[in-house]
C-alpha positions as a Markdown table, in Angstrom:
| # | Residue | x | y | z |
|---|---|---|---|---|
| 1 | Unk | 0.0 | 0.0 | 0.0 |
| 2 | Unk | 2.8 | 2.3 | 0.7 |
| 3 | Unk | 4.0 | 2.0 | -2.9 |
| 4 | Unk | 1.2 | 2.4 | -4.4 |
| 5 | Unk | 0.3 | 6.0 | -2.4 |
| 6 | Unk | 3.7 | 7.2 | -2.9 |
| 7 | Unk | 3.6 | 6.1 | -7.2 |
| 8 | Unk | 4.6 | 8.6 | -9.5 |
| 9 | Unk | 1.7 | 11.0 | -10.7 |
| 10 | Unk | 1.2 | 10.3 | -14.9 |
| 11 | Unk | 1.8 | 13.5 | -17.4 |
| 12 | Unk | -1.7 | 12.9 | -17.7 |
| 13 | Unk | -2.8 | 13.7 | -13.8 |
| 14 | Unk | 0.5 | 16.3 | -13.9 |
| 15 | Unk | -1.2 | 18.1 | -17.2 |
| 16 | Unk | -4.6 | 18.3 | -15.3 |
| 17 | Unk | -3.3 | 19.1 | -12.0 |
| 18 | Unk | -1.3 | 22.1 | -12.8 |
| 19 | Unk | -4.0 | 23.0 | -15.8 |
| 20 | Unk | -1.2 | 22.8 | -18.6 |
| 21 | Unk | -3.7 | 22.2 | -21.3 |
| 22 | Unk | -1.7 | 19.9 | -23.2 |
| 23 | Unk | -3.9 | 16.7 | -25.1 |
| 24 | Unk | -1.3 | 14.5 | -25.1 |
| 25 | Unk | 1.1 | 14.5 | -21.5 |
| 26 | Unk | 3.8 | 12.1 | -20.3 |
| 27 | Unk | 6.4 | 11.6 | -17.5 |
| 28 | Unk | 9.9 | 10.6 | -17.7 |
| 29 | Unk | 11.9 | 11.3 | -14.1 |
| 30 | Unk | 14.9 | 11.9 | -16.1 |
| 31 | Unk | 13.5 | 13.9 | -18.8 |
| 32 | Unk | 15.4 | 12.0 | -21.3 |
| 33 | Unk | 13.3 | 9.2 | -22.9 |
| 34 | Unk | 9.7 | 8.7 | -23.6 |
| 35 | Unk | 7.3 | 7.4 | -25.7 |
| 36 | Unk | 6.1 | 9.6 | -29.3 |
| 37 | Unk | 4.0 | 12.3 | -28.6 |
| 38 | Unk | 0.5 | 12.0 | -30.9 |
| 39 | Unk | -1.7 | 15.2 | -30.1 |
| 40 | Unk | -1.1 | 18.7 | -30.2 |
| 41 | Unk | -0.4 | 21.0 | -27.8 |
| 42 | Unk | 1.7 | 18.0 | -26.3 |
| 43 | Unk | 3.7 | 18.4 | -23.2 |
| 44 | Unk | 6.5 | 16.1 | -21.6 |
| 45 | Unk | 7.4 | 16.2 | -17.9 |
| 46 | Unk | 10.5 | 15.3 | -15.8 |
| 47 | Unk | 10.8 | 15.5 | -12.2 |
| 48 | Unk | 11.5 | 19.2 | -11.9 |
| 49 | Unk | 8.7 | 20.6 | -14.2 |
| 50 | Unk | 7.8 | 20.4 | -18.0 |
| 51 | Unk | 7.8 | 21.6 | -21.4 |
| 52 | Unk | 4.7 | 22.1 | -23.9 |
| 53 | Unk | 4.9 | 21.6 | -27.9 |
| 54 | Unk | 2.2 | 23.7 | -29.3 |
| 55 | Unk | 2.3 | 22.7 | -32.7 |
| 56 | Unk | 3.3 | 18.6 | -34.3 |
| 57 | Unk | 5.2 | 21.2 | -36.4 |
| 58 | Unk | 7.1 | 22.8 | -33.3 |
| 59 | Unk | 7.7 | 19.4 | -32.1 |
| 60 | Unk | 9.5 | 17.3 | -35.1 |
| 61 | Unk | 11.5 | 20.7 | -35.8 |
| 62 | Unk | 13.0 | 20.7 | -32.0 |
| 63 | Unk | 16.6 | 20.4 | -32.2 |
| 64 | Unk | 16.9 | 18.8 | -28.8 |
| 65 | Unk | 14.9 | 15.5 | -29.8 |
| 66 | Unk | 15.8 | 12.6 | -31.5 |
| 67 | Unk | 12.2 | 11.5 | -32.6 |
| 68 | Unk | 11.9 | 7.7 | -34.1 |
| 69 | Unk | 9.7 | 4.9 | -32.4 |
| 70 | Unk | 10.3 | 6.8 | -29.3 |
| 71 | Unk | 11.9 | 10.5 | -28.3 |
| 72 | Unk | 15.2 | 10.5 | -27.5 |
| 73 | Unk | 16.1 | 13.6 | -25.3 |
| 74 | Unk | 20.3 | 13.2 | -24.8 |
| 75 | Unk | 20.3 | 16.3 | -22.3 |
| 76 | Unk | 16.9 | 16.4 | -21.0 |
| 77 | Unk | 14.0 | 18.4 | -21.6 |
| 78 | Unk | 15.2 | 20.8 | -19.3 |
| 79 | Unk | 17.7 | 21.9 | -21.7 |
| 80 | Unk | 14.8 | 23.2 | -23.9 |
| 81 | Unk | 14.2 | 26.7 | -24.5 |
| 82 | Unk | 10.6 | 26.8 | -23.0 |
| 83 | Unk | 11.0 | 24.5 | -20.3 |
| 84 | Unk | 8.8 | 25.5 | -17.1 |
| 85 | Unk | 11.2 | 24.5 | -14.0 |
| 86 | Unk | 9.0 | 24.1 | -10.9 |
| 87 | Unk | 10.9 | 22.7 | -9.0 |
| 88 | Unk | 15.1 | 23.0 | -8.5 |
| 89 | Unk | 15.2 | 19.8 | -6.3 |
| 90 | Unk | 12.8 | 17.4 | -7.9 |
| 91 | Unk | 9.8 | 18.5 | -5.3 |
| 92 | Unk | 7.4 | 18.4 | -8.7 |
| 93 | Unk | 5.8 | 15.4 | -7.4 |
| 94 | Unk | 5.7 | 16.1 | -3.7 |
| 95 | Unk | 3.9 | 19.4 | -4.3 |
| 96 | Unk | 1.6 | 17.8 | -6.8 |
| 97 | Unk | 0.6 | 15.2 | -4.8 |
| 98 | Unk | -0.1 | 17.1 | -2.4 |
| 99 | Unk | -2.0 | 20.0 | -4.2 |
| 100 | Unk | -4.3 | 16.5 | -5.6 |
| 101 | Unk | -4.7 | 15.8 | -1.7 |
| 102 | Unk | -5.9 | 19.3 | -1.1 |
| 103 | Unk | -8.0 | 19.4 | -3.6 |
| 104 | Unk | -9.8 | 15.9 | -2.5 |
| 105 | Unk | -10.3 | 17.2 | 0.9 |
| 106 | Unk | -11.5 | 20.5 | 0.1 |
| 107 | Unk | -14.3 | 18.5 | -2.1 |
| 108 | Unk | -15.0 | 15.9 | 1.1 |
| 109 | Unk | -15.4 | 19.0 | 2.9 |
| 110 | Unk | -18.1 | 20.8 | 0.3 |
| 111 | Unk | -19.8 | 17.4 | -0.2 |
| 112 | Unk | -20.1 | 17.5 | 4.0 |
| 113 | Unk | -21.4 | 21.1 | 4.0 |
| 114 | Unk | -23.6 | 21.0 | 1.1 |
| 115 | Unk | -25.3 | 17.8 | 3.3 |
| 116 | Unk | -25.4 | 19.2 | 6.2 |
| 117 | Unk | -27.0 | 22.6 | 4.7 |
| 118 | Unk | -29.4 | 20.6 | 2.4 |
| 119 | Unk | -28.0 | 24.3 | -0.3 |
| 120 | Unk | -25.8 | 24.2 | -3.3 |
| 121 | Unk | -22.7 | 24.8 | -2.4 |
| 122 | Unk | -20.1 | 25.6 | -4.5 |
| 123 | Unk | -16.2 | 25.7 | -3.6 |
| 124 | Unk | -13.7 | 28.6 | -4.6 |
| 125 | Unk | -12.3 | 27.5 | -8.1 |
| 126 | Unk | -8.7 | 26.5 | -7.9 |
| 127 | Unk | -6.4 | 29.1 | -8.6 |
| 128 | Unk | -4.9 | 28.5 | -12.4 |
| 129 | Unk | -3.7 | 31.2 | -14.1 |
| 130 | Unk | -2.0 | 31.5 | -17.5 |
| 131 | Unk | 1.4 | 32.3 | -16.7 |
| 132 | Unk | 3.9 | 29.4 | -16.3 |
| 133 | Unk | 6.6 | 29.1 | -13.5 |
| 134 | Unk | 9.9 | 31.8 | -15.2 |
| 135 | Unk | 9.6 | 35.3 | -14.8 |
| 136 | Unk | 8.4 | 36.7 | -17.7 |
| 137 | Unk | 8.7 | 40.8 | -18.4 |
| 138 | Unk | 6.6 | 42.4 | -20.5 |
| 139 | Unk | 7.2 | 46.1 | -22.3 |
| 140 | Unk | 5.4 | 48.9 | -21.0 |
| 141 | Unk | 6.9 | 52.5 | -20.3 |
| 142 | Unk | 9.7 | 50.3 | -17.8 |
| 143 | Unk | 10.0 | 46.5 | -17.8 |
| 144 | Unk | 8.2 | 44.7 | -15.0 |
| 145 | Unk | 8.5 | 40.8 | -13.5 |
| 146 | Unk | 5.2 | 39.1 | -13.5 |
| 147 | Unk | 4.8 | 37.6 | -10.2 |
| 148 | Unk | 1.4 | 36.0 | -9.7 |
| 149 | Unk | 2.6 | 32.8 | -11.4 |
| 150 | Unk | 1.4 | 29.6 | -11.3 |
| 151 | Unk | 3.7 | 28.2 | -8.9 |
| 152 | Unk | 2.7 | 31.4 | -6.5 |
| 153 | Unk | -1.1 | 30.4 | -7.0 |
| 154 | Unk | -0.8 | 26.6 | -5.9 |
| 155 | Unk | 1.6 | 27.6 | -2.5 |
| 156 | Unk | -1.5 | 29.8 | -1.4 |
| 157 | Unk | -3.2 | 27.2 | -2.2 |
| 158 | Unk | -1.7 | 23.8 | -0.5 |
| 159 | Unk | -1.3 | 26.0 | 2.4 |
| 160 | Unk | -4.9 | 26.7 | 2.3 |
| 161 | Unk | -4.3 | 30.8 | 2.3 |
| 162 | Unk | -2.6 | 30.8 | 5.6 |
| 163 | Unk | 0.5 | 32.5 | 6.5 |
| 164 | Unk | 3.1 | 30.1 | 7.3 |
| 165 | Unk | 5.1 | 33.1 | 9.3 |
| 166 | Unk | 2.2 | 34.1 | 12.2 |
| 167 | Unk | -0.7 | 31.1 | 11.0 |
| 168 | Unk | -2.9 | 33.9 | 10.2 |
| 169 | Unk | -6.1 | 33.0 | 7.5 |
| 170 | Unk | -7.7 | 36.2 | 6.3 |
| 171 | Unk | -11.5 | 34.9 | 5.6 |
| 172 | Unk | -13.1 | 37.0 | 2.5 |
| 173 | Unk | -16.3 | 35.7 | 3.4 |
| 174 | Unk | -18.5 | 32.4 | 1.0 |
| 175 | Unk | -15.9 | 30.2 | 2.2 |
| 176 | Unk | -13.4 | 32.6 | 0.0 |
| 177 | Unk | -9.8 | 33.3 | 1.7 |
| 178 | Unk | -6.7 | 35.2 | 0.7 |
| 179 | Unk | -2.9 | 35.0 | 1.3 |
| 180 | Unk | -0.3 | 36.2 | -0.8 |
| 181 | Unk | 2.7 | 34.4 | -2.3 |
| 182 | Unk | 6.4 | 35.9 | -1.3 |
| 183 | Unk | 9.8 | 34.8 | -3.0 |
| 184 | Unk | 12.3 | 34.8 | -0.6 |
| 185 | Unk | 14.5 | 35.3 | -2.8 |
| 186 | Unk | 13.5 | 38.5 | -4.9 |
| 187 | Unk | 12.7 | 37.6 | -8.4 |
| 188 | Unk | 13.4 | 41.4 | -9.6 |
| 189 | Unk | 16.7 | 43.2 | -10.1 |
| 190 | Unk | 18.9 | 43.0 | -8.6 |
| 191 | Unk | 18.3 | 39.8 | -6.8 |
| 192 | Unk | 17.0 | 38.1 | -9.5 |
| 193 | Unk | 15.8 | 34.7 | -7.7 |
| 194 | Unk | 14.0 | 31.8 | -9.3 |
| 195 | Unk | 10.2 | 31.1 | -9.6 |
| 196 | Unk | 10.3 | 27.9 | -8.1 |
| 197 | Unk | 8.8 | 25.9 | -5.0 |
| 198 | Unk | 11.2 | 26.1 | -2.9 |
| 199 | Unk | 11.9 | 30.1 | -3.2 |
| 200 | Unk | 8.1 | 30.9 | -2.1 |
| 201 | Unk | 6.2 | 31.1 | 1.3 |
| 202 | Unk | 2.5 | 31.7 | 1.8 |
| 203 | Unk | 2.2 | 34.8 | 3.9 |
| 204 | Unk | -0.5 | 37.4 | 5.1 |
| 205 | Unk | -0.3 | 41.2 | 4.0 |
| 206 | Unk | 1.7 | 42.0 | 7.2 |
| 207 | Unk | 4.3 | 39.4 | 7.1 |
| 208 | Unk | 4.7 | 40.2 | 3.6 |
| 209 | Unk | 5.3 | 43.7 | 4.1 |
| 210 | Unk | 7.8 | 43.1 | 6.8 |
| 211 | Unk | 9.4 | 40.7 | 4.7 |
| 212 | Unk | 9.8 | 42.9 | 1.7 |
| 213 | Unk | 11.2 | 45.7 | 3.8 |
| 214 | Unk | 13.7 | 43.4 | 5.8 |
| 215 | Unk | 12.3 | 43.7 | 9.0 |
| 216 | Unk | 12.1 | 40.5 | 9.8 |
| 217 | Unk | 14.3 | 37.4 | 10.6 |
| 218 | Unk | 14.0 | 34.1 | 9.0 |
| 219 | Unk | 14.4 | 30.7 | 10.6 |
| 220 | Unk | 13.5 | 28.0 | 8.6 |
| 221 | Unk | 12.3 | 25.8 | 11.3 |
| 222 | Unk | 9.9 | 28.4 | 12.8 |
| 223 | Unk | 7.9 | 28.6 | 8.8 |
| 224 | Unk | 4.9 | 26.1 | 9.2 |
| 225 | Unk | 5.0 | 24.0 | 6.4 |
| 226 | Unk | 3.1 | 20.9 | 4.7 |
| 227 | Unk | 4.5 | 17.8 | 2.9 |
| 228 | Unk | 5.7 | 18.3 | -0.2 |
| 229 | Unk | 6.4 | 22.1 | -0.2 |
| 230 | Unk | 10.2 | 22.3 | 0.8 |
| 231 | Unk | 11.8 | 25.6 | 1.3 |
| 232 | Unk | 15.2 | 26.2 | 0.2 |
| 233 | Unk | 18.0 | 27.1 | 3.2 |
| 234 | Unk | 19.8 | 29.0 | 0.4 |
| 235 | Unk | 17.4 | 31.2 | -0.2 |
| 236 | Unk | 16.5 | 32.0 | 3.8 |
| 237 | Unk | 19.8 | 32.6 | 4.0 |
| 238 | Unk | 19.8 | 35.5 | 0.9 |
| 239 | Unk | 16.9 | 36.6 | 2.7 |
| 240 | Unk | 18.8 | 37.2 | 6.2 |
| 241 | Unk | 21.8 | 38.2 | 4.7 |
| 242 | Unk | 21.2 | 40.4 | 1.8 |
| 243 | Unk | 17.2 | 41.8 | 2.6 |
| 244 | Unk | 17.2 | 41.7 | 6.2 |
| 245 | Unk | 18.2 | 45.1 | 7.8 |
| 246 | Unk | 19.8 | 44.7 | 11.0 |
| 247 | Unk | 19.4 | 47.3 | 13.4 |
């Protein structure tokens, strides 16, 4: 039993869990080999995060496969331009098996409620935006990091909107809650850290404010946490030496 709850998610569960969009998805730990790809937009997945293939025509012109019976990838798909790292330490799985696990309690939950109320009750959607796990910038009169990623979207979200600094939960009303998503690690100039799992915390308004500003501290084992969402040490300790202001 304990193999079977710890198995590998598919491409397939990946693609739906983290709303990809892809019609064909698979999953190769190594990112190096798997079977062909047959519908388009196609995605492959590795332990770390993924890459999509829009077009059949995008996909037999990419210089980084060897396409025959099956794909051949010689330095991984992570070495495609495109590829959406979501992880730096192969948490991908972790973190998606635990957002699936959220998402299966939150609908025990509404099933219970809806019972118990004898109304319809409908649950938040889950957050899934467009915008995939690297920074992108985008022209305007100065050039600007997009930070509400994906990645920033499911942290809230596995930590079910509460700040894993002072355990607050800011309740919106209609079961609706908010949080916001921090990177420890700045992704802007000129700190330029990485949109990735372990470089975000789920925090309140008020922690996030002190955070940005330096005025507080971090100690790793004092940041609640869940299974599957590891935090980087590296990145607390950017945070304490490089944004914290010591008085």
């Amino acid at each position: 039993m304990a193999h079977r709850k710890n198995r590998n998610l598919s491409g397939k569960e990946l693609n739906e869990l983290w709303g990809v969009g892809a019609k064909h998805a698979l999953y190769r730990e190594d990112g190096k080999w798997y079977h062909r790809l047959r519908e388009f937009p196609g995605a492959l997945f590795d332990a770390n995060g993924y890459v999509v293939f829009e077009t059949e025509k995008d996909y037999l012109e990419c210089e980084y496969l060897q396409i025959t019976q099956h794909i051949h990838v010689p330095k991984g798909i992570s070495a495609i331009p495109g590829y959406v790292c979501i992880s730096e330490q192969a948490h991908f799985q972790e973190v998606s098996r635990q957002i699936r696990k959220t998402a299966k309690q939150k609908s025990l939950y509404t099933d219970r409620k809806r019972k118990a109320s004898g109304r319809k009750f409908i649950l938040p959607p889950e957050p899934k935006p467009a915008d995939l796990a690297k920074p992108k910038r985008v022209q305007t009169q100065t050039r600007r990091v997009l930070r509400d990623t994906k990645i920033s979207q499911w942290v809230k979200y596995i930590h079910e909107y509460r700040c894993q600094l002072c355990g607050q939960t800011i309740e919106l009303g209609n079961d609706k809650f908010y949080a916001e998503a921090h990177h420890i690690q700045p992704l802007g100039e000129p700190h330029n850290g990485p949109d990735v799992i372990e470089n975000i915390i789920c925090v309140c308004p008020n922690c996030h404010v002190l955070l940005d500003y330096g005025a507080v501290l971090l100690n790793v084992n004092k940041i609640a946490n869940v299974e599957g969402h590891e935090i980087d040490r590296k990145y607390i300790e950017y945070h304490n030496t490089v944004i914290y202001k010591r008085l």
